[in-house]
Structures are given as structure tokens and as C-alpha cells.
N, C-alpha and C positions, 0 to 999 in steps of 0.2 A: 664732172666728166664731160657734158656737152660740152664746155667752153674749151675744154683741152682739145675734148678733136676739133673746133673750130679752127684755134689756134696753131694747130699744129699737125696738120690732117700731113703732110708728106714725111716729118720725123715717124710717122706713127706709123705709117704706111710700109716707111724702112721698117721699122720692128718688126710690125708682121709678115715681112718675108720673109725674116731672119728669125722669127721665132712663131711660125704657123701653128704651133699646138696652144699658143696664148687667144691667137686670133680666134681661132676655133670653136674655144670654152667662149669666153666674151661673147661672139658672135650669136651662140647658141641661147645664152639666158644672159639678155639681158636685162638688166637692175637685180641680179644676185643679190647682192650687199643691201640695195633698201629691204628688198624680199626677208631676207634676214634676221635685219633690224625688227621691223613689225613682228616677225613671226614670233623674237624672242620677249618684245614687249607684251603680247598675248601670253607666250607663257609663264612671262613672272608676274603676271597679273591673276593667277590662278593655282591652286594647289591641292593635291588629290587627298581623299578620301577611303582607307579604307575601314570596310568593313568587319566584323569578327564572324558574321554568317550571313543570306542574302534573306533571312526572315528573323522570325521570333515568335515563340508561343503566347497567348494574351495571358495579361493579368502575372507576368515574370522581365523582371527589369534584370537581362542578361546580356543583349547585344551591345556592343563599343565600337562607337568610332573614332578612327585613329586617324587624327588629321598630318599630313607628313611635309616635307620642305619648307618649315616655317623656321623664317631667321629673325631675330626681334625678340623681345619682353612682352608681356601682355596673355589677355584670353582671346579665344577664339569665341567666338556669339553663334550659335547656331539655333534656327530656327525652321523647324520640322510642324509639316501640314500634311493632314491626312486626308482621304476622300471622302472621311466619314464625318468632315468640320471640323476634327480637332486642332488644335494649332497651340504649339509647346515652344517656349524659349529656354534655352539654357547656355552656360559657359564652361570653359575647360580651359585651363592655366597650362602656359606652351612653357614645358620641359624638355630641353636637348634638341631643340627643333620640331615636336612633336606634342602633340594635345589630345587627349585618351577623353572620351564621354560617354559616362557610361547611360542608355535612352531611360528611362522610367519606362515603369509598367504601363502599357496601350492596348487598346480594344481591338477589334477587327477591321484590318482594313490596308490598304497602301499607301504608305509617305513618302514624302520627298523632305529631302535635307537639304538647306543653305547654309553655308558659314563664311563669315567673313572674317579678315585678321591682316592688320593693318594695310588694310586698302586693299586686296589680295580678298580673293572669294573661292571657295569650295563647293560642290553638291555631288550628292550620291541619292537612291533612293532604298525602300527596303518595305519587308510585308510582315505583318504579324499576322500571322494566318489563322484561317477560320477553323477554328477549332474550340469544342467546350465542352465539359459533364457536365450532365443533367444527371440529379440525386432525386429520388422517390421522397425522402424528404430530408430537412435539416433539423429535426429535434427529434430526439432518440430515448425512449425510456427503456432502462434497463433494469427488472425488474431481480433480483435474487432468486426468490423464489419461484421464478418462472423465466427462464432463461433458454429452456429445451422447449420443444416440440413437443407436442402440440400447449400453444400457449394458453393460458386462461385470462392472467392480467391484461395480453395482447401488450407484450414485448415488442418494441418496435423492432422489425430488420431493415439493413441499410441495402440498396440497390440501387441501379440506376444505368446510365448511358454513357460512353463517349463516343464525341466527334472529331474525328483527328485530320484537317486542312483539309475541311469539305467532304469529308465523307465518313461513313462510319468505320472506327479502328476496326484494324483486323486480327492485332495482336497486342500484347503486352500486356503491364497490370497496374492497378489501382491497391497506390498504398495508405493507407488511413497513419496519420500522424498526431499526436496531441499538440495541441499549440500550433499544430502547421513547422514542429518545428523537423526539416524536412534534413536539412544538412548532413550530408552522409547516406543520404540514400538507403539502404537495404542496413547498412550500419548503423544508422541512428536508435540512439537507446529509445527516443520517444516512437518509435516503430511499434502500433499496435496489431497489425496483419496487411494481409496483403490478398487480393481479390483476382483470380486469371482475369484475362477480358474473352467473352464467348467472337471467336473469327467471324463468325455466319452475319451477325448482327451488332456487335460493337457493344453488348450490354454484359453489366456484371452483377453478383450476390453474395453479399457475405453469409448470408443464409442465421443459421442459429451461432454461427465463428464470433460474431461483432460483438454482441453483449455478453457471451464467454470469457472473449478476452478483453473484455471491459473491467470481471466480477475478476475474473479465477486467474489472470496474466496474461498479458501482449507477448508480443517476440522479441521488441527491447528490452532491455535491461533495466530503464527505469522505470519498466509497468509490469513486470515479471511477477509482485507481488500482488498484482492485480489494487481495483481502487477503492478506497471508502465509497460511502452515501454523499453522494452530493454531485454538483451540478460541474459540468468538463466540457472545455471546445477542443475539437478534431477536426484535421482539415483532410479531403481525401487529395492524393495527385495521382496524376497518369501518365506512365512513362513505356514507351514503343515496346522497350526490351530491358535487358539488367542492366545495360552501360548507362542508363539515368542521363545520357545528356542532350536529351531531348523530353521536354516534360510541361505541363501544364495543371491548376491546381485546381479546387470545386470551391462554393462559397464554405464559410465558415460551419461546422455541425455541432447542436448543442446537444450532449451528454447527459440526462440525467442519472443517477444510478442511484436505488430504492429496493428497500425490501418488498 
């Protein structure tokens, strides 16, 4: 461009009188075109992120990111660091332009995402928030013969707390499931009851209900007949409201049930 107006500053000069709205733009910005150039080497040098929500409950492998404008064969590498030290590597195989990952179960805390894919780099970040039940305890004996109030064997009752993204829940309920096997929500045949959460305080009791419907039948289907003698894992989870899709689970609770 320099050497053309060197060479030819009076041709040019005609133009611009004969076509002043050329002058004008040129005049205005000039180096448009390198402008350009760079700005679009930046952005094919990059490519966005998105998310399926901006957190995640801990100890629940539900959020996806969906890496997007990717042209090529191959995986996408991504590698997610938390504030808490952790530091996870994973991959995601780019179908139709696009590469889905679904994060593994994580603690408490904020990460940042990198991905790279062929030469081309991605980041996004996201929080698994502070949230958790605390159980009164994890081993439960369920006696037959002593299941009501007032106990003699000392029947264990199940209790406990939630804490829902810093602070104590105000609502929802805690549902105890066999096996943790949760899928379905309030429909799950492994459903053995379900716990209000007190507003005031974020705590809950299954009271004398738990080893009842341990002995004599849950509210699934597959525990309706209630259980023999012997030894069962329950996992409780805590969900805001009925829509279940937001939720977080307790450690594992062992079962025994005895005459």
C-alpha cells in the first residue's frame, strides 16, 4: 500500500476526488485489512466452551462441557484445576464439530478449564459448591422386635443436617435409597422414604419411619415387602424441591436388620 501511494500519489489523488467516500473510509482506519487479518488469526486460534450449568453439586458427576467450532478428527485434552489442588486430565472425541465431557465427581471448590484441539485452545470455569449432609451416624440397627418407641434394644434412628452452597437448606427433602440406587427420583422402586428438611435450621429425622420401613416396607416397589435379617447399604440424597434436578448425596449407610 505504502509503495502504491509513493508511486502514484497524483493517479490516487484523482480517485479521491472523484470518489471522496473511498478517501474518507481509508483515511479514517487506516491498516483495516492487517487489523483484520490478526484479529481473525486470534480467533481461529480459539474456541468456545460451553457449559451445561455454572456449578455442580460435590460428589455428582453431572455437568458437560461442550466444546463447539471444532473442524478436524481427534480429541479435545482438557485439563481442569481447582483452588482446592486438585488437578484432573481428561478427553472427548470431536463429533460433528463438537466434543461433549462429561467432569467426574469433585469436592468443594472453583476450577478453571483448558482444552486444547489441534493447535486451537478453549477455557471456561465452574464451581461445585459448598454444600453437604452430615448424618448422626452411618451404621443402623434395626431391631424387629423393637422398632416403635420407646426403644429397649436402642434401635438406631437416622438424622442429621444439610448444607446447601454455604449455608443451611431452607427447604426440600432427603431421600434414603438402597444401593444409592437414586435414578428416578421419587419413582425409584429402591425408594425407601423420604425425610421433610426443617426451614428454621436445615436439619432432618426419620424419627421411628426408618427401621419401619426397613422391617414392614419402603415406598418403592422393590422394598414394599419390606427386608429379611441381614446386613443393607442406603445412601441418603437431598434435593431443593420435587423437580430432583438439583441434588447432592450422604456417604454410604449400613443397614443391619435383626430380631
Amino acid at each position: 500500500m505504502r509503495r502504491l501511494v509513493s508511486a502514484g500519489v497524483i493517479a490516487i489523488t484523482s480517485l479521491a476526488l472523484a470518489t471522496p467516500a473511498l478517501t474518507s473510509t481509508a483515511a479514517a482506519t487506516p491498516g483495516t485489512a492487517d487489523t483484520a487479518v490478526v484479529a481473525a488469526k486470534v480467533k481461529a486460534g480459539k474456541f468456545k466452551i460451553k457449559k451445561s450449568a455454572d456449578g455442580v453439586q460435590p460428589g455428582i458427576s453431572k455437568l458437560v462441557l461442550t466444546s463447539k467450532g471444532l473442524a478436524g478428527k481427534g480429541k479435545v485434552k482438557y485439563t481442569i484445576t481447582g483452588d482446592n489442588g486438585a488437578v484432573l486430565k481428561g478427553k472427548a472425541k470431536v463429533k460433528k464439530g463438537k466434543a461433549k465431557y462429561l467432569v467426574p465427581a469433585l469436592g468443594t471448590g472453583h476450577y478453571k478449564v483448558k482444552a486444547k484441539f489441534n493447535g486451537r485452545k478453549g477455557k471456561t470455569k465452574f464451581e461445585v459448591y459448598d454444600s453437604a449432609m452430615t448424618l448422626n451416624t452411618t451404621a443402623v440397627a434395626c431391631y424387629r422386635s423393637d422398632f416403635r418407641s420407646p426403644y429397649t434394644k436402642k434401635s438406631t434412628q437416622l438424622s442429621g443436617s444439610v448444607r446447601y452452597k454455604g449455608a443451611p437448606a431452607t427447604s426440600g427433602y432427603v431421600d434414603v435409597y438402597q444401593n444409592g440406587n437414586a435414578a428416578g427420583g421419587s419413582s425409584s422402586p429402591y425408594l425407601l422414604r423420604f425425610a421433610s428438611v426443617n426451614p428454621a435450621n436445615g436439619t432432618f429425622t426419620f424419627t421411628t419411619g426408618f427401621c419401619s420401613s426397613i422391617i414392614n416396607g419402603g415406598t418403592g416397589s422393590a422394598l414394599k415387602a419390606g427386608l429379611p435379617n441381614g446386613q443393607y447399604q442406603f445412601q441418603a440424597y437431598y434435593t431443593k424441591d420435587a423437580g430432583y434436578d438439583d441434588y447432592f448425596s450422604s456417604n454410604y449407610i449400613t443397614v443391619t436388620v435383626q430380631d
